[in-house]
C-alpha positions in Angstrom: -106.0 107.2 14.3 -105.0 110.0 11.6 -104.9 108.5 8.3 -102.8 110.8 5.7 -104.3 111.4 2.2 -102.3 112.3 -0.5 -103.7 114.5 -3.1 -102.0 114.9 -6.2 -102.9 118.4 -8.5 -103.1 118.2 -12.1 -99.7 119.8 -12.9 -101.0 121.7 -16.4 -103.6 123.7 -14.4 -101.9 124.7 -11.5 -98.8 125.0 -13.9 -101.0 127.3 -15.8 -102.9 129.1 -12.8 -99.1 130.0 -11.0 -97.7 131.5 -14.4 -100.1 134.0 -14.2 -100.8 134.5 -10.6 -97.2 133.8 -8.7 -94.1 133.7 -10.7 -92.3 132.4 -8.1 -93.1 128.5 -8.9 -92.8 126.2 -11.9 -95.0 123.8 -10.0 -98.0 122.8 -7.8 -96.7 125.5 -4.9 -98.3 128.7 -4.3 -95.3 129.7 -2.0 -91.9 130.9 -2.6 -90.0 127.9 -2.2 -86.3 127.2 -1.5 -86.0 125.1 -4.0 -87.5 126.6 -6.7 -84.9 129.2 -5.8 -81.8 127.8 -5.6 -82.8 125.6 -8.9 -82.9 129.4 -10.6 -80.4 130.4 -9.4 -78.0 128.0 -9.5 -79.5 125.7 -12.0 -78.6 122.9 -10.3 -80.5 120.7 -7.4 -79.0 122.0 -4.3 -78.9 120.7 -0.5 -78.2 122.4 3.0 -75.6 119.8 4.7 -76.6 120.5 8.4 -73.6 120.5 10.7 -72.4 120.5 14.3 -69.7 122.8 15.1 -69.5 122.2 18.8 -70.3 126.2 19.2 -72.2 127.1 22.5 -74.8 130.1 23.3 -74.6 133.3 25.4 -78.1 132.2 26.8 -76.6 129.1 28.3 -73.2 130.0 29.2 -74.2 133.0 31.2 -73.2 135.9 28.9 -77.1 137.0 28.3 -79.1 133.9 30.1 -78.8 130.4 31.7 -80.7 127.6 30.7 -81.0 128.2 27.0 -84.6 128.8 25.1 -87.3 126.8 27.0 -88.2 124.8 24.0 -84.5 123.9 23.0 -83.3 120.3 23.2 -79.4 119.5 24.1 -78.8 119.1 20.9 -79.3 123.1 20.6 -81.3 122.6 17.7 -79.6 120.9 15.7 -81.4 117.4 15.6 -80.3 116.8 11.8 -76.8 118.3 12.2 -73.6 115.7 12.2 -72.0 114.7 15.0 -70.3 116.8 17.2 -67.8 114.1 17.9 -66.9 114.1 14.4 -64.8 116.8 12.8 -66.5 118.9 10.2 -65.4 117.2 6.7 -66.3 114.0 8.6 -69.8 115.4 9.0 -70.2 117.3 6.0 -69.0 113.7 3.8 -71.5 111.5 6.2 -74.5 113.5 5.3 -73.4 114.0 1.7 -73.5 110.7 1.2 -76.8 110.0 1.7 -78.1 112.9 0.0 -76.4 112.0 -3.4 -77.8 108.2 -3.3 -81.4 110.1 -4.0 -79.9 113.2 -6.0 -76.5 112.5 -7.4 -74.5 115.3 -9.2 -76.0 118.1 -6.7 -74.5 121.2 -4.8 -74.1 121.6 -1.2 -74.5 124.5 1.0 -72.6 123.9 4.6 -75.3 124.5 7.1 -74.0 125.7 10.5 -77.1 124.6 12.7 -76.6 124.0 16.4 -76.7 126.5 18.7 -75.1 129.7 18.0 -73.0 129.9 15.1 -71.3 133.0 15.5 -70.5 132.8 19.2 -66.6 132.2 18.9 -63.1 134.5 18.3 -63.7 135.3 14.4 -60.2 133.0 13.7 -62.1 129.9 15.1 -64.9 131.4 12.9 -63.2 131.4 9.6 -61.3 127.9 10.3 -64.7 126.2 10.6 -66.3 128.2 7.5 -63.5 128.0 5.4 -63.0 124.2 5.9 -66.7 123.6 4.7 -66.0 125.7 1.8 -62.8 124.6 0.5 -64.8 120.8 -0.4 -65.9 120.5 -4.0 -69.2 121.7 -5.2 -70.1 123.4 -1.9 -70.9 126.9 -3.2 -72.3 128.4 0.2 -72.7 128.7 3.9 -76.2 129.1 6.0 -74.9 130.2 9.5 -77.7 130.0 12.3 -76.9 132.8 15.4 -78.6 135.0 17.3 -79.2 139.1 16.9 -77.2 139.5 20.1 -74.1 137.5 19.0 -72.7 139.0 15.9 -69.9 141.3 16.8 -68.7 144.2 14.3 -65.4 142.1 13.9 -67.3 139.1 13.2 -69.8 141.5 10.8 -66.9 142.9 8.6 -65.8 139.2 8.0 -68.9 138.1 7.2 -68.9 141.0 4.8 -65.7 139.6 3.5 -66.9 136.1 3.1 -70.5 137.2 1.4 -68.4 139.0 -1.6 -66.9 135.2 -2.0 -69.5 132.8 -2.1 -72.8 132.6 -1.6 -73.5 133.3 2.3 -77.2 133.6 4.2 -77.1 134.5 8.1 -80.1 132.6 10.1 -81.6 135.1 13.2 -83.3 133.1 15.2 -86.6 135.5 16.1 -89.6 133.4 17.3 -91.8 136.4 18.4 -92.3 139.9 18.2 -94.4 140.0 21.5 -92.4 140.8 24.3 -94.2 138.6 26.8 -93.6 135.6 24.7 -90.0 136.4 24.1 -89.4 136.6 28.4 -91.6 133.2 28.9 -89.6 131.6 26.2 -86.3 133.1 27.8 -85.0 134.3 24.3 -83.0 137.4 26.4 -82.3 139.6 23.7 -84.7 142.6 22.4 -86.5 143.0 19.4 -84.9 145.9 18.8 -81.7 144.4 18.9 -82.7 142.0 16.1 -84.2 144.8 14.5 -81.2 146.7 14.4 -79.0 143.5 13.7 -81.5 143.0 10.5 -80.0 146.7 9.6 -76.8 145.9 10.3 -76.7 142.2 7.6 -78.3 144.2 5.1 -76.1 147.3 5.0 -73.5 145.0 3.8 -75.7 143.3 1.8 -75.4 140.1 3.3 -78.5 137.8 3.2 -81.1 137.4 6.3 -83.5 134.4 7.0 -85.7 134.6 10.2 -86.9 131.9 11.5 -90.0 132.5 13.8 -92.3 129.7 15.8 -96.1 129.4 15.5 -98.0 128.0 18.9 -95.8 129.5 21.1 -97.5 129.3 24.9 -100.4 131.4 25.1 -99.9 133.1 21.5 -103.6 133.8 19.7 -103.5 133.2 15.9 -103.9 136.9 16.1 -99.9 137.9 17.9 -98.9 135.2 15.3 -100.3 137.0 12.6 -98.7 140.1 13.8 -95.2 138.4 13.7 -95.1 138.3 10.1 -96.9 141.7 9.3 -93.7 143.1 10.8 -91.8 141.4 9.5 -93.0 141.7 6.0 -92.0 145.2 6.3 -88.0 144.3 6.8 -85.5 143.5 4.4 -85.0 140.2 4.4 -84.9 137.6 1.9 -86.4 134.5 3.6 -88.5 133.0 6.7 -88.4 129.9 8.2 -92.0 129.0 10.1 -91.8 126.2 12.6 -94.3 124.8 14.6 -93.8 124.5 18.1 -92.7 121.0 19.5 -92.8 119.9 23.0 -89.6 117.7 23.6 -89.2 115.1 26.1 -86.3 116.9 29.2 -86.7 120.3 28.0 -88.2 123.3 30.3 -91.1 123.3 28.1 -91.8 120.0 28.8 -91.7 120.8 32.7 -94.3 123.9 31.7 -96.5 122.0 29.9 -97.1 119.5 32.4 -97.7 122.0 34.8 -99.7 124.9 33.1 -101.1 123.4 29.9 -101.2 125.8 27.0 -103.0 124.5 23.7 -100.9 123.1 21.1 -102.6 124.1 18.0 -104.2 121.2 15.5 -102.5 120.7 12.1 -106.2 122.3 10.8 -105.3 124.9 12.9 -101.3 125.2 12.3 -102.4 125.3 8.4 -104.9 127.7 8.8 -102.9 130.2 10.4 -99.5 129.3 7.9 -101.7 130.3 4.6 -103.5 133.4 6.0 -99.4 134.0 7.1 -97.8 133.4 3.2 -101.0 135.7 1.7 -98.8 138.7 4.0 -95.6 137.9 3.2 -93.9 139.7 0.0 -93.8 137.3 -3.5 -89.9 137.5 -3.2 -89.3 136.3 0.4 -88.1 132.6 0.1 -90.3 130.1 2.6 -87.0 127.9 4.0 -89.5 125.9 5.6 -92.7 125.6 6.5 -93.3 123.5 9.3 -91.3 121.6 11.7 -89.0 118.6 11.9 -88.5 117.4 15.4 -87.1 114.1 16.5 -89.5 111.6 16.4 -88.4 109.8 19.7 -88.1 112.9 21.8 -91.3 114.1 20.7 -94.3 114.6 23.5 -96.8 117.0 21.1 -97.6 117.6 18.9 -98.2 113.8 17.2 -99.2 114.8 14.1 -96.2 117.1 13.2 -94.1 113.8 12.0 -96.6 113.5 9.3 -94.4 116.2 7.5 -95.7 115.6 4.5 -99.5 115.2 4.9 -98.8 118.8 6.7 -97.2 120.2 3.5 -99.9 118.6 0.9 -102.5 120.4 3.6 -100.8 123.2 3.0 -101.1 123.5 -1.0 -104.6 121.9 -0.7 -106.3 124.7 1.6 -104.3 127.7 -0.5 -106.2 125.9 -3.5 -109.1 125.8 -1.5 -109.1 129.7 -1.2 -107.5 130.0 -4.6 -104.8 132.0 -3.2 -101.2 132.7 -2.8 -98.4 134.0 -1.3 -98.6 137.6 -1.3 -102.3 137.6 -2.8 -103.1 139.9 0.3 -100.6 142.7 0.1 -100.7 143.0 -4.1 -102.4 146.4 -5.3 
C-alpha cells in the first residue's frame, strides 16, 4: 500500500531561492500559482464557488457530436459544482458556507463548471451571470465552454461583462494531436480553438486552457508538445489534469477492452515539471493535477492522494533546482 510522506521546505531558503529565481511566489512553489495571484491582485484570500447551471453541450445534444467526451461523467464535469436541482444563489450560499468556516472574510468568484457554459440564448446567459454577480463580495466569473460554442453575440457580451468585473473564459482543449482529439470525441478543430484564443484576446478578455495528460495512447513526448504550443498563445493560465477513468463512462468501456497505460504519479510528475520549465513565468497554473470523485473512480488510485501529488511536485522541481519557465529564459 502507498504510504504518503509529507515533506516540509525550510520556508527562509526557498523564500530566498524564489526571490531571485521566480518572482511569481512568496512561498515554497516554484510555479505560478492561482493563489499567489489572486492574493496580489486582489489582496484578499479568494475562492472559485463551482456551480451547476443546468447548461447542456453541442457534443451531446447533436449540434457537433453525440455522446459527449469519452472521459466525461454525467455530471459533465462538474463533480464539485452545486446542485443542479438547486437554483444558483442556493448553490452559490451552500458552498460558500463551507468555504468561510476555514477562511472567513474571503472573496468569491462564481465558477460556471458543468458542461458547457456558454451554450444558451445570450438573455439566459446574462440572467445566470448576473445573478452570481449581484451577491456581496463576489468580484468575478470563471465560465467553462468550448472553442466551438461562443457565438459573436455571446462574444460582444462577454466583452461587455469583462469591462465590469473581473471575468476569465475556460476552453476546454485536452490535446493538440489530432488523433487524440477524434478517439476522445472532442469534435471541434484545433484551429477552431486557435482562432477562438484570437477571438477572447482581441477583446481582452481572459483565457485559461485546460488540457489532460495520459490521454489513451499519448507518449510523454505529444504531451510535451501540447504545452510548447501552447506556450506560444496568449493566454493567461492552464489548467493540467490527469486523466481519470470513471466508473459508466465510454472510457471506462475502452479501457476494459483495449488497455492503454495510465501513467504512475512518478510518471504524471515527471512529465508536469519538465511541462511548467516551458511554460511562460506569467501563465497562472489553475491547477495541477486532478480531482475526481472518489467513489466513481476506477484508475488511477493514487490521484485521490491530492496532496502527496502536489508535495511530489515541489519536491522533484527542488530536486532539479528548477522552475517554471527555467527552460525558455535567455
Amino acid at each position: 500500500m502507498y504510504i504518503c510522506k509529507l515533506y516540509f521546505f525550510c520556508y527562509n531558503c526557498c523564500g530566498d531561492f524564489m526571490k531571485s529565481c521566480f518572482k511569481y511566489s512568496d512561498t515554497n512553489k516554484r510555479y505560478h500559482t492561482l493563489d499567489y495571484f489572486y492574493k496580489h491582485k486582489f489582496n484578499s484570500k479568494v475562492f472559485k464557488v463551482s456551480l451547476n447551471a443546468g447548461f447542456s453541450c453541442p457534443n451531446i445534444d447533436g449540434t457537433v457530436g453525440t455522446g459527449g467526451c469519452i472521459y466525461c461523467s454525467n455530471t459533465g464535469s462538474g463533480e464539485y459544482a452545486g446542485n443542479k436541482q438547486d437554483d444558483l444563489i442556493t448553490q452559490f450560499n451552500n458552498i460558500k458556507e463551507i468555504m468561510e468556516r476555514k477562511w472567513p472574510n474571503s472573496k468569491y468568484i462564481g465558477y460556471f463548471q458543468a458542461r458547457t457554459n456558454t451554450y444558451a440564448d445570450v438573455n439566459i446567459l446574462k440572467e445566470k451571470y448576473e445573478t452570481i454577480l449581484k451577491l456581496p463580495n463576489v468580484i468575478g466569473l470563471n465560465v467553462a465552454t468550448r472553442p466551438d460554442s461562443i457565438s459573436d453575440e455571446c462574444l460582444d457580451y462577454l466583452e461587455e461583462l469583462s469591462k465590469k468585473t473581473f471575468l476569465t473564459i475556460e476552453l476546454g482543449l485536452q490535446t493538440i494531436h489530432k488523433k487524440t482529439t477524434k478517439l476522445i470525441n472532442r469534435c471541434h478543430t484545433l484551429k477552431c480553438f486557435e482562432e477562438m484564443v484570437e477571438k477572447l484576446r482581441k477583446r481582452n478578455i481572459n483565457v485559461v486552457v485546460h488540457i489532460i495528460n495520459g490521454l489513451p495512447y499519448e507518449t510523454k513526448e505529444m504531451m510535451i508538445e501540447t504545452i510548447k504550443y501552447l506556450n506560444n498563445l496568449d493566454i493567461q493560465g492552464i489548467k493540467i489534469h490527469m486523466l481519470h477513468v470513471l466508473k459508466n463512462t465510454p472510457l471506462e468501456t475502452l479501457y476494459k477492452q483495449k488497455p492503454f497505460h495510465i501513467l504512475t504519479r512518478e510518471e504524471y510528475v515527471d512529465i508536469v515539471c519538465d511541462q511548467l520549465e516551458l511554460l511562460r513565468p506569467e501563465i497562472v497554473i489553475n491547477r495541477i493535477t486532478g480531482d475526481p470523485a472518489i467513489d466513481d473512480l476506477i484508475e488511477p488510485a493514487w490521484l485521490t492522494k491530492k496532496f502527496c501529488v502536489l508535495n511530489e511536485i515541489d519536491k522533484e522541481l527542488v530536486r532539479r533546482n528548477s522552475f517554471q519557465g527555467k527552460k525558455i529564459q535567455n
